[in-house]
Phi, psi and omega in degrees: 000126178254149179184176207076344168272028188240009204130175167285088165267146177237342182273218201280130213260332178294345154305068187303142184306180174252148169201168180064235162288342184301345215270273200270080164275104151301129160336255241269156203291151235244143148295013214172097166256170167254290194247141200241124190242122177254122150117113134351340213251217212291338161263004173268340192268322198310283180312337164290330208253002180232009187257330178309332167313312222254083204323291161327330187236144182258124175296144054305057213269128186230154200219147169280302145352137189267341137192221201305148176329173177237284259170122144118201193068223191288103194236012208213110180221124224255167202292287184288007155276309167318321179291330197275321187299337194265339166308323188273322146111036153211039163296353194253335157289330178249341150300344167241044133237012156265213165246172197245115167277115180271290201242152160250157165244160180207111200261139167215184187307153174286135174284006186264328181206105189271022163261045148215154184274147186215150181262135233242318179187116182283121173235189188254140216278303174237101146348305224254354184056074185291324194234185143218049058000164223218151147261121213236154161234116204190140186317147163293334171306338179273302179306337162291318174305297160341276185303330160311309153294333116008272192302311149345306188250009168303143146014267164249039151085030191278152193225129169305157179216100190273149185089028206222108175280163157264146199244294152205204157212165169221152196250082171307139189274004168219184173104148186318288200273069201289327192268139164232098178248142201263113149215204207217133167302117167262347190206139179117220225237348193248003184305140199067012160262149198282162188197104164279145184212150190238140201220184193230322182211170164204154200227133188252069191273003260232014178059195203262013155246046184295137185277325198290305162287005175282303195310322169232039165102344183285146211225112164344145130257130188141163177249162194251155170272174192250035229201107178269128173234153166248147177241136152208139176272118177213160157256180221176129154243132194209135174279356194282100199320333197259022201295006176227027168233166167300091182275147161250132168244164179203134194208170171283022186278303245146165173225159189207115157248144185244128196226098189293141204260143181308149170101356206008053183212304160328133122216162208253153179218126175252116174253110177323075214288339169100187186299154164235131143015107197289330180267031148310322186047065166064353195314326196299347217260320185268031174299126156290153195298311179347302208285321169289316155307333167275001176245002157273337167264001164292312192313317184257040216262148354284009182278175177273086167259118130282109193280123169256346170212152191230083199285300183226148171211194183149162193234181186150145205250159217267148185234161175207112196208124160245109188303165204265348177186166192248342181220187193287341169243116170318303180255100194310337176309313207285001167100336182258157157302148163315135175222358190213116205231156173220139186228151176100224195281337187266009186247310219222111165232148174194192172315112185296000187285332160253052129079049184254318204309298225280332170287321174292306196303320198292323166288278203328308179283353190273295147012297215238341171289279238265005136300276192325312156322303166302304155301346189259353152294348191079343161337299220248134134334201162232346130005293197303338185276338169296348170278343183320282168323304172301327225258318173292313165293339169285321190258015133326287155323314167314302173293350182263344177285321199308313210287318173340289193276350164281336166285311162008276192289336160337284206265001158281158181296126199291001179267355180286340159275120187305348183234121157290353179290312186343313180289296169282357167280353193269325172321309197281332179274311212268009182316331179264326170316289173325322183288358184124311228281299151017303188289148171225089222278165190235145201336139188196173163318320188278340160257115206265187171272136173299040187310330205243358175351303218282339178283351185175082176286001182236018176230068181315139138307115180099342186235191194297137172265138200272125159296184190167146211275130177220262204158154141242130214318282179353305189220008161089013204269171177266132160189177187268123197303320180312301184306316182297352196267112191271159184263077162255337174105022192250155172269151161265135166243064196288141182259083166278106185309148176301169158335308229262137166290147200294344191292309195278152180285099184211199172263034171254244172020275185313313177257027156293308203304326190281306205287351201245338224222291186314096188297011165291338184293112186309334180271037140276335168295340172319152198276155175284137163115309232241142169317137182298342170291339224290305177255350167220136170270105161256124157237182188204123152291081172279179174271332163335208153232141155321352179278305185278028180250131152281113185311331217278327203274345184292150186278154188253064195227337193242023161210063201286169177272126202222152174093142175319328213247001150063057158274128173281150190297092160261039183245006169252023168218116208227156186231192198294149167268092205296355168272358202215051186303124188262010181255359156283331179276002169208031159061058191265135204292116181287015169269354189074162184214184185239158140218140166262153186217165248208135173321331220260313177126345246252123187278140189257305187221157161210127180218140183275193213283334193260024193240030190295328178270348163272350170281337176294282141340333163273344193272336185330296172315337178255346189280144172256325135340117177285124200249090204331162182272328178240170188283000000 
């Protein structure tokens, strides 16, 4: 965390000064916004906490809700939510109060007597060492209390404005505000009155009976299974030994997964209620809990639950549906941009069992705030927004097949498998989907082509860029080159330096002095007046150890001055970690390379150091600055 360079703080350091709209944010909700965010919950809060960056434009988010979520929803945050929480600047804080997934266990019939369960097999929840992040379990309420906080000590000081139903909208083809959208007081003194706001966009976060997506024509794809589970959050006295690890239990009873809750006495069970009826008509959804305990100790028999509290529960039957399209244009052809974008549960629904909604949806938002940011900053085109949809809807799809075949095998009977492994062999290969890792977006303005790939084999074009351990020159400490990269809405331009010491004459050099100098360089589009840093984070990775990087010697494109009092950054120049060399641990070409990385974390580009006109060229199209075609 860096801070002081705007003055002397002595409070909470996480208190960014207020500026822009924050300095008069009115309480009551604005007749006029740029962007107006329907729904609460994990993309709708992402996208408030990372559109709060942007001092100038004013956020809104409204909820129906009289204010925050309590309980219950969504508990499972895959490796690469944890990479976005260290972004946002509380991984570390919300890891130690949840709980930590290690091991799965997988119990199945005894083959000596299949009416009791015996456990059969342990594996380890990431082998392969995907992350250096954790699989964590911890209330969806809390990761929204985060992003609040977040958004709160932001700029401009945003906050949810609870009590606010969305009713519908309608999208005009001119005008500042174009969307008018109608909605309705659910708590106070206006409740049941109506209330109009007119916005330049809305993000339609609003779960899966989203109004918003309705509002604009989109249309659910997909099937409902005929296959019930009841969920419950409970405390519990049980002999069933393994009640505080993550379980497949799978018996003739029935199947259960089981998933122990932060705090270490909660935990949650998704119990296998069995087919349903084609002529239920939802009757299943009103199974009592009573009916759910008792059909989790037939499961686990020969053990014991006893329930002494029930914080939350509910039942539902798993459905897989991907809406047909994420936003307001119908015809992609006809040329226009988006003004009504929709993300989450109102995009994407399936099963809860393999811990994805609350992880996919919080990347949908992430995904499409820090686009809006940028255009409504003037950075970007509008274009750039037209990328939202395409980008997102593959890893719907992905995710609703990943998800298919994993309840799939959930809910089958254990004689039912052609393998007895099968359930925990399908855990262990498919371990980076769940974790996140999995998406990989494809060329696009915004994805270059791998042409230059073969240069930084462990930084994939399209996909997340995975940290790694480096020295940082300034104060000697080891730390992970990723963790500085902040949910601020800056592009990254990491250098991995050539051979050479910074002293000496080489193409690291060169292609600082072009990237510092050259109005070809995309950070010349930075606005005059604004910090040099301000739209692009450049650092440089030498191959040395830190004694031998000379500070004096570094080019001063990697030490810029920031802040009224024009302090310099000394956290952007970093060297080799000589036990954890990060250009051998992510196959970085010792001739050096560039990667560019997307605000989002998403790697963009990899070009080598003499490749100034093709970097030049890639950003032309997203700068809304015109970026000369040559130096």
């Amino acid at each position: 965390m860096q801070f002081h360079h705007h003055g002397y703080v002595s409070e909470e350091p996480r208190l960014q000064p207020a500026a822009g709209v924050g300095l008069n944010r009115p309480e009551e909700l604005p007749d006029e916004v740029d962007v107006l965010i329907v729904g609460s919950g994990p993309a709708g809060m992402i996208a408030a906490a990372q559109l709060a960056q942007f001092p100038n434009i004013t956020t809104r988010i409204v909820e129906r809700r009289p204010g925050r979520l309590v309980i219950g929803q969504a508990d499972g945050i895959q490796a690469r939510s944890v990479e976005t929480f260290q972004a946002f600047g509380f991984a570390e804080r919300i890891i130690a109060e949840a709980y930590r997934i290690t091991e799965m266990a997988f119990w199945k019939p005894d083959p000596a007597d299949p009416s009791k369960i015996v456990r059969a097999a342990v594996t380890q929840d990431d082998p392969s060492g995907v992350s250096e992040f954790p699989h964590l379990i911890v209330n969806q309420a809390r990761v929204l209390d985060y992003f609040a906080e977040v958004a709160a000590n932001s700029p401009t000081r945003g906050k949810p404005d609870y009590g606010y139903e969305f009713v519908s909208l309608e999208v005009a083809d001119e005008g500042e505000y174009p969307v008018t959208v109608r909605l309705m007081h659910t708590a106070g003194e206006h409740e049941g009155q109506e209330r109009i706001v007119r916005a330049k966009y809305v993000l339609g976060a609003d779960g899966a009976r989203s109004k918003v997506r309705d509002s604009i024509g989109c249309t659910p794809i997909g099937d409902k299974s005929n296959h019930a589970w009841g969920v419950m959050d409970v405390l519990a006295v049980t002999d069933f030994p393994d009640i505080r690890t993550k379980c497949s239990i799978q018996s003739e009873a029935g199947n259960i997964l089981l998933i122990p809750r932060e705090g270490g006495y909660l935990f949650r069970m998704y119990v296998d209620l069995g087919e349903v009826p084609i002529d239920d008509a939802g009757a299943v959804r009103n199974t009592p809990i009573e009916e759910i305990i008792r059909h989790a100790n037939e499961i686990i028999h020969p053990y014991t639950l006893e329930v002494k509290n029930v914080a939350w529960h509910s039942v539902y039957e798993v459905g897989h549906r991907v809406t047909d399209r994420f936003d307001d244009v119908v015809d992609a052809a006809s040329g226009r941009t988006p003004r009504v974008f929709i993300a989450g549960d109102a995009c994407h629904t399936h099963s809860a069992k393999a811990g994805q909604g609350m992880n996919v949806s919080m990347q949908d938002g992430w995904n499409l705030s820090w686009k809006l940011g940028h255009v409504l900053e003037g950075r970007s085109p509008e274009s750039l927004l037209s990328t939202y949809s395409p980008e997102r809807q593959v890893v719907a799809q992905n995710l609703i097949d990943f998800d298919r075949e994993w309840s799939t095998l959930m809910a089958k009977k254990p004689e039912e498998f052609e393998h007895p492994s099968d359930l925990e062999d399908f855990y262990v290969r498919t371990a980076e989907f769940p974790a996140g890792f999995m998406t990989e977006y494809a060329p696009s303005m915004l994805t270059a082509e791998a042409t230059h790939q073969e240069l930084a084999t462990g930084f994939p074009i399209g996909k997340r860029f995975k940290s790694a351990q480096v020295v940082r020159r300034g104060d000697a400490n080891p730390v992970h080159l990723g963790h500085h990269a902040t949910a601020d809405g800056r592009w990254r331009i990491y250098v991995f330096a050539d051979a050479a010491r910074p002293a000496e004459a080489s193409a690291t050099a060169d292609f600082a002095e072009w990237l510092a100098n050259s109005p070809a360089s995309p950070v010349a589009a930075t606005p005059e007046g604004a910090d040099r840093d301000a739209w692009f984070d450049v650092k440089v990775i030498y191959q040395q150890g830190h004694s031998e990087v000379e500070f004096a010697d570094v080019p001063e494109i990697f030490k810029p001055l920031v802040g009224p009092f024009q302090l310099m950054d000394y956290e952007k120049v970093y060297a080799v970690d000589p036990e954890h060399d990060i250009f051998d641990e992510r196959g970085i070409d010792r001739a050096g390379a560039v990667i560019v990385v997307r605000p989002d974390g998403y790697v963009s580009n990899v070009l080598p150091l003499t490749a100034t006109e093709e970097l030049a060229a890639f950003f032309r199209p997203i700068l809304r600055a015109s970026v000369p075609a040559t130096a």
